[in-house]
Structures are given as C-alpha cells and as structure tokens.
C-alpha positions in Angstrom: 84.1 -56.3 18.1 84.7 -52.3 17.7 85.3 -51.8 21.3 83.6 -47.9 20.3 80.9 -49.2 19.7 77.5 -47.9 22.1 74.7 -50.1 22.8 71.2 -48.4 21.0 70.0 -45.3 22.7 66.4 -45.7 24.0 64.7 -44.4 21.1 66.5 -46.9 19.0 65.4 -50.0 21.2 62.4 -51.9 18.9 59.4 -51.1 20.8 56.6 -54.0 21.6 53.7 -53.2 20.5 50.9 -55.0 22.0 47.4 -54.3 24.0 49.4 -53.0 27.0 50.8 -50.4 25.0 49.1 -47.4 23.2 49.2 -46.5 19.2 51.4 -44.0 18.6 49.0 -42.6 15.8 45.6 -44.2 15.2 46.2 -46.2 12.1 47.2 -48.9 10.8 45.1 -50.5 13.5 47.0 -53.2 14.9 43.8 -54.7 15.8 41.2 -53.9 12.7 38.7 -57.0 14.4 38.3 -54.6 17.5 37.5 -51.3 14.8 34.8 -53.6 13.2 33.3 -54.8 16.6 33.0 -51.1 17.7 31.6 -49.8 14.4 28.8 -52.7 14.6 27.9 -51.2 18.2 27.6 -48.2 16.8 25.0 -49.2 13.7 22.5 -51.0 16.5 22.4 -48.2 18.7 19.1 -48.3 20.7 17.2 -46.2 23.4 14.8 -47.2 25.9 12.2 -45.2 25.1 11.8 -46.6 21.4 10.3 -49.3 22.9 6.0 -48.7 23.8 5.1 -50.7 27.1 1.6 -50.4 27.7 0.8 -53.4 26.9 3.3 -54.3 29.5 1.6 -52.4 31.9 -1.2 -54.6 31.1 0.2 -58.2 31.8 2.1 -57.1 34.7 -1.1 -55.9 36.4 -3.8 -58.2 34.5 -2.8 -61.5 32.2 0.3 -62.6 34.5 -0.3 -65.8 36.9 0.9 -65.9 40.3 3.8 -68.6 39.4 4.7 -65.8 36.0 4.6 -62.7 38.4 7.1 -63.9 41.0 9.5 -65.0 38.3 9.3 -62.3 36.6 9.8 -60.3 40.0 12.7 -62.4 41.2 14.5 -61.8 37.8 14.1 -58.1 37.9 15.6 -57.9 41.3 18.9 -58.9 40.3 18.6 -58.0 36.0 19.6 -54.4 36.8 22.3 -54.7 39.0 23.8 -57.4 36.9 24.5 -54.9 34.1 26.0 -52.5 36.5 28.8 -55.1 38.0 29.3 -55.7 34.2 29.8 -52.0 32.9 31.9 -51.3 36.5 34.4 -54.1 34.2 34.6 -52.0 31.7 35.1 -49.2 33.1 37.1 -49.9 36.4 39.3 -52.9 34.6 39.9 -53.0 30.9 40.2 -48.8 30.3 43.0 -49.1 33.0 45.0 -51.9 31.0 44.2 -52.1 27.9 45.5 -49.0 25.2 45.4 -49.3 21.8 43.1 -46.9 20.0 40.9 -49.2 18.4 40.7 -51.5 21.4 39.8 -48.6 23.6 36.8 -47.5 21.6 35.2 -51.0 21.1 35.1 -51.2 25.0 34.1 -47.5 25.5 31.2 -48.6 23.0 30.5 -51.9 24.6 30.6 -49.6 28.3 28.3 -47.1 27.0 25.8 -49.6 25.7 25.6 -51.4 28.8 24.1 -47.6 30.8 21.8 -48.1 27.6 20.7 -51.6 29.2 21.0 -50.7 32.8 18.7 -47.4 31.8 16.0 -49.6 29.6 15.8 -52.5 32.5 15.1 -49.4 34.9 12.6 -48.3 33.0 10.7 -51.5 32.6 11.3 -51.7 36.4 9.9 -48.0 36.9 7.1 -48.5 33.8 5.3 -51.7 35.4 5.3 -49.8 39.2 7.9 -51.8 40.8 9.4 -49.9 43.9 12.5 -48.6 43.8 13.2 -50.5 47.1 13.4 -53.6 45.0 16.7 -52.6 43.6 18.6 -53.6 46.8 16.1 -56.5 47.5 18.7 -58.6 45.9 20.7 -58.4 48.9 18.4 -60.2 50.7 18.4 -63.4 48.8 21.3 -65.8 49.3 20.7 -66.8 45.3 21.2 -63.2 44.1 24.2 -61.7 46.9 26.2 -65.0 46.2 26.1 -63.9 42.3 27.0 -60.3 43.1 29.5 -61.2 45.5 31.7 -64.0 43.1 31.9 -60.7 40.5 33.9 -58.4 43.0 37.0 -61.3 43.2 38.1 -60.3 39.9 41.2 -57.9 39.1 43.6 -56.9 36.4 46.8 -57.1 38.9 48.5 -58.7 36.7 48.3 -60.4 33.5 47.1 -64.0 34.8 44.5 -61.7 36.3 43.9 -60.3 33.4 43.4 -62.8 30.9 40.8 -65.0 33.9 38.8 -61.6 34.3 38.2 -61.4 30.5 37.1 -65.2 30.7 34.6 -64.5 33.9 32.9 -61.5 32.3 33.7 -62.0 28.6 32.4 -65.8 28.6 31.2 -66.3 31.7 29.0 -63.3 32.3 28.0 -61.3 29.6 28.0 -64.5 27.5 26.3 -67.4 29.9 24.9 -65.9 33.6 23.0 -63.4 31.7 21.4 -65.8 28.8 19.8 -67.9 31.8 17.9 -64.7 32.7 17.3 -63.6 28.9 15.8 -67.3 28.0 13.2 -67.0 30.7 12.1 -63.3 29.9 11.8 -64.3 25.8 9.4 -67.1 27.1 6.8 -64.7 27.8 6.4 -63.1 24.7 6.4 -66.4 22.8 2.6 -66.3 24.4 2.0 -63.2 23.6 2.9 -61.6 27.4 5.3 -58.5 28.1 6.2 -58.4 24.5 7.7 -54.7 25.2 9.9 -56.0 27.2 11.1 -59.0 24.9 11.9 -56.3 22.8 14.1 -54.7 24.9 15.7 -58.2 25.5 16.1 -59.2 22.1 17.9 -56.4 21.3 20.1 -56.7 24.7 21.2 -60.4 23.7 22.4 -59.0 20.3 24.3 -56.7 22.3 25.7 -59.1 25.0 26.4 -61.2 21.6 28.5 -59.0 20.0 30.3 -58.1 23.7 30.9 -61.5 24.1 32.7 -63.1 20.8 34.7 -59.7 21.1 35.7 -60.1 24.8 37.0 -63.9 23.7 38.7 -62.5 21.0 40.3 -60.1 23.1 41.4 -63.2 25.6 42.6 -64.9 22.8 44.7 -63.0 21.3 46.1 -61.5 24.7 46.7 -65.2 26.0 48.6 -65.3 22.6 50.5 -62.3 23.2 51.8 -63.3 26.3 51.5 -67.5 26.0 53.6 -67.8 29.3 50.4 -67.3 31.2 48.9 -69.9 28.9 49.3 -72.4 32.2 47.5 -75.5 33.7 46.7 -73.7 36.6 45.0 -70.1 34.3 43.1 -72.8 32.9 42.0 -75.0 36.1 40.9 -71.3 37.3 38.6 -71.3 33.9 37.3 -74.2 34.4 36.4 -73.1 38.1 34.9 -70.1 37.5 32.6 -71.5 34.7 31.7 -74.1 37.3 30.8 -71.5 40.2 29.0 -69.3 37.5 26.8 -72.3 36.4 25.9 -73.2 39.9 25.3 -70.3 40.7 22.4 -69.5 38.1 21.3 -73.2 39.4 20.2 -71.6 42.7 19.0 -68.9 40.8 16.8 -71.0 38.7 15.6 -72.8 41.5 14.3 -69.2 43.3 13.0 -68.3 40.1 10.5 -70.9 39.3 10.0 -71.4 43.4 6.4 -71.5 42.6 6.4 -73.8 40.1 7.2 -74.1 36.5 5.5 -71.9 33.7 3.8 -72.3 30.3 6.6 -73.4 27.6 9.5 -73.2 29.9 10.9 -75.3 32.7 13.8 -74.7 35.1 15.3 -78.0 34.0 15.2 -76.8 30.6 17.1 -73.4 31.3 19.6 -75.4 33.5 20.5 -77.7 30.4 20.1 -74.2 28.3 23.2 -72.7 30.3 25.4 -76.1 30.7 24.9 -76.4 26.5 26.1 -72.4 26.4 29.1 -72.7 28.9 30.3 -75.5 26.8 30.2 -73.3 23.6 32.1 -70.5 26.0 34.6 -73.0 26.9 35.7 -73.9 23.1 35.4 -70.7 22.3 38.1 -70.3 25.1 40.0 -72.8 24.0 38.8 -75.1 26.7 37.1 -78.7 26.8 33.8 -79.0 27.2 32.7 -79.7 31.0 28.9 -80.6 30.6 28.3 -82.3 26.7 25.3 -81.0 26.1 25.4 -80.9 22.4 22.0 -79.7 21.2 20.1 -76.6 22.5 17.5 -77.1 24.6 15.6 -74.2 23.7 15.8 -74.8 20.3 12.5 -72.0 20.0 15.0 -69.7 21.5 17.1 -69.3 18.3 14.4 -69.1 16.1 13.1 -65.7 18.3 16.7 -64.4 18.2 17.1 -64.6 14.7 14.0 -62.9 13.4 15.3 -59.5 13.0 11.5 -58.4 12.4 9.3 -58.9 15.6 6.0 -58.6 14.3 3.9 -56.2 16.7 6.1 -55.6 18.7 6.5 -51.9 17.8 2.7 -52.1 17.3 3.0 -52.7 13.4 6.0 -50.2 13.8 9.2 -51.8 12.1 11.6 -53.4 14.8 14.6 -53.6 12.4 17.8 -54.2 15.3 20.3 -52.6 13.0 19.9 -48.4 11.7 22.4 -50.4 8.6 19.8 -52.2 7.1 20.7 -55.5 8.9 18.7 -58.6 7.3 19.0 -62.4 8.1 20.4 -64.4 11.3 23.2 -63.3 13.7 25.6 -64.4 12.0 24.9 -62.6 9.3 24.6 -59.5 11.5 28.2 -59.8 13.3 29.6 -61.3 9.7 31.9 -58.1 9.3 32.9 -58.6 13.2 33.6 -62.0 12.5 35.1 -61.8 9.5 37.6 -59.4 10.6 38.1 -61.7 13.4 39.1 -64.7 11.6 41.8 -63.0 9.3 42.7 -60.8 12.3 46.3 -61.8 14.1 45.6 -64.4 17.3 42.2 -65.5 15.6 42.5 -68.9 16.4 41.7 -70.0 19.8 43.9 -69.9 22.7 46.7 -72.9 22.5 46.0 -75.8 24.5 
C-alpha cells in the first residue's frame, strides 16, 4: 500500500441518494412513480363551489328521516376535522423528512387537495345551516375524541417512526377510517337524497384513492431503502394500529346508526366494509390479512365509484372527475400512477 496515499476528500465520498436526501438538480427523477402521482392530482383538480346544493338544502331540511338526519349529523361532526389531522401529516411530518423533488411535490399536491376537502366538507356543513359550534362537538363524544386522539401519537423521530406513520395515515387513515364514513354518505344518493354532496364524496374517494396507493408506495419503497427497520416488532405495531383504527370506526358505526339502521345500508354491513378494506391495506403493506373478508360487502359501492358520469348530479351538467378527459374505472384513471409504480425501483411490496 503507497503509504502517500489520502483517503477521498468529502466531495469524493459516493453520496446516498435516497428519500432523506434532496436532488441535487430536478431530473432524472429518482422517483418518476411520485412525478406521475402528482401530475394525476393535478388533472382532477376540483373546487367546492362546482358542486350545486340546493337540492341538498332540500333533503336536509324536508326528505331526511329522523334515523338519516342524526347519521348524517354525527358523520359531519367529526368528517371535517378528520381531513385536518390528515393534511397537519402532510404538512407537519412528511415535508420535514422527506426531500426529493418529485416526492416533495406529490405530497404538496396531495396537502393542498386535502384544504380543497376540508373547504368543500365546510361548505356542505355551512350550505345545509349546521352551526358552526358543531365543529368542536366532536369532543364531546367518546366515539369521535378517541379517533382524534389515536392520530396525535404518531411521529417521524426516527425512521421506525417514520415508516409506521406512513402505514397509520397512508393505509390506515386516508385509505380505511375515512372509506367507513364515505360508504355511508354514497348510500344516500343511491336513493336519490343529498346527491350534491355524493358528488363532493365521490370525487374525495378518488382523491383519498390516489393519496393512498401513493403513501404505500412511498412505505414501500422507504422500508426497502432502509430494510433494517423491516422488524417483527415495525410490523406487530402495523398490525396494532390497523386493529385500534378498525375498532375504532366500530364505535363509530355504532353512534352513527344509534337510531337504527337506514334504507340500503346497515352498520353491520360497513363494519364488514372496513375489515374487507384493512385487509386489502395490509397486503398492500406487505402484511397478512387480519380479518378474511374476501368479497366486498358493498358490492353497489364500486359500481357508484366507478361511474365517472353521475347522471344529474351537476343537474344534466357533465360531472367528468378528470379536466384530462378520464373515461372508464379507477384503475383506468390511476393507470399511468400505477404503471409508473410497478416498473418504478421498490415496486414490489415490503419484504416479509
């Protein structure tokens, strides 16, 4: 050995690239899936006011029963709020750790889009004459405080942190607490009731849709990064907190449909509805399923969500989701996302 011989300077030492570390320039993208996901935000952009509610106005105040009313009411209490804890994610969590470009602007998007859904929930709030005092009310009910209490317990301390708070508002939040609330709301227009408002919902589900299968990506392919955290206790934690989600939206359920179960929908059904999604979640994951429930429930559910026309709902106005022209089922809609994803690096789920 050339005993003259220096170790590399600094600047020599290969540097790591990964999502804890910033682009030095903005392409290549190292992460092209996380491009696509925020360009496909961008081409469904939608605004609250697009959406007419007078007929809204209308069941709230005329065609609603008693049992309909309260669930609607106990829903709203919390629907609001929930969207806030999720956007405080974005913005108090991921933009602190996460740093490539591309990365960056796909949560930015996902973070602006969920003001949009805070905004268009407030509005249907404000539109049907709910008081404004009902946007604490949730405090008051053990069901709803216990939910908003479990979401301020997660950090990004450090990278174990990291990957389970990705899981618990990725999967857990954004893509299974949320859908319970979203399956009962599309009920109602199934009957031709608040169909203003399953407008706004429909196109909130494609959003939390597309936030979700992008969030798992982005667990998967940090848990691949950094496998060491990859451990039996990360993924007894999973398990856990998909477990404490699910019962909580059982409580939930069972303050929602207090008076009773409604036309079309029960609150066994949207139990079963949420134990066959958190098993999807899981495998997504890279997790076992906890609950085998291996057909949907709600099978009507799908068939709403992948209409991309909702006749009347825009009162004979087109309610095309996507300014791009979309046409055909989700998966059609995210195919570039998912596309991208599956010849992306860390595609494949989390290892086991």
């Amino acid at each position: 050995m050339n005993a003259s011989a220096t170790p590399p300077s600094h600047d020599e030492t290969p540097v790591k690239f990964d999502l804890l570390t910033a682009n030095p320039v903005y392409k290549p993208f190292r992460y092209p899936w996380a491009y696509e996901a925020w360009l496909m935000q961008q081409r469904v952009h939608w605004l609250p006011e697009e959406v007419p509610l007078a007929d809204d106005v209308k069941d709230w105040h005329r065609n609603l029963t008693p049992s309909e009313h309260n669930l609607l009411t106990q829903i709203f209490r919390f629907f609001t709020q929930a969207d806030v804890e999720v956007n405080n994610c974005y913005m108090k969590h991921y933009s602190q750790v996460f740093k490539p470009t591309e990365v960056l602007m796909m949560l930015s998007a996902f973070s602006n889009t969920e003001t949009i859904h805070i905004a268009a929930y407030s509005h249907l709030l404000d539109t049907v004459g709910m008081p404004e005092i009902e946007y604490t009310a949730f405090l008051k009910y053990k069901e709803m405080k216990d939910k908003f209490d479990y979401m301020q317990g997660f950090t990004v301390d450090n990278k174990h942190e990291i990957a389970k708070t990705l899981a618990a508002f990725g999967a857990f939040t954004e893509g299974l607490q949320l859908f319970a609330s979203f399956a009962i709301l599309l009920n109602f227009p199934r009957y031709g009731k608040m169909k203003g408002m399953g407008q706004i919902i429909s196109w909130s589900v494609r959003d939390e849709s597309l936030h979700c299968i992008s969030v798992i990506q982005l667990f998967r392919t940090f848990v691949q990064e950094n496998p060491e955290i990859w451990t039996e206790e990360l993924r007894r934690e999973l398990y856990l907190c998909c477990a404490t989600i699910v019962d909580h939206e059982d409580a939930f359920i069972d303050l929602a449909f207090e008076l009773g179960d409604i036309q079309g929908l029960t609150g066994a059904e949207v139990k079963q509805y949420i134990r066959y999604i958190a098993d999807r979640r899981l495998t997504q994951l890279g997790l076992d399923e906890l609950y085998h429930v291996e057909k949907n429930p709600l099978p009507w559910l799908d068939e709403m969500l992948n209409a991309v026309e909702h006749a009347n709902f825009f009162e004979n106005r087109s309610t095309e989701y996507s300014k791009a022209s979309t046409i055909g089922s989700w998966e059609e809609a995210f195919g570039d996302v998912t596309a991208a994803m599956a010849t992306a690096d860390g595609s494949a789920f989390a290892p086991r």
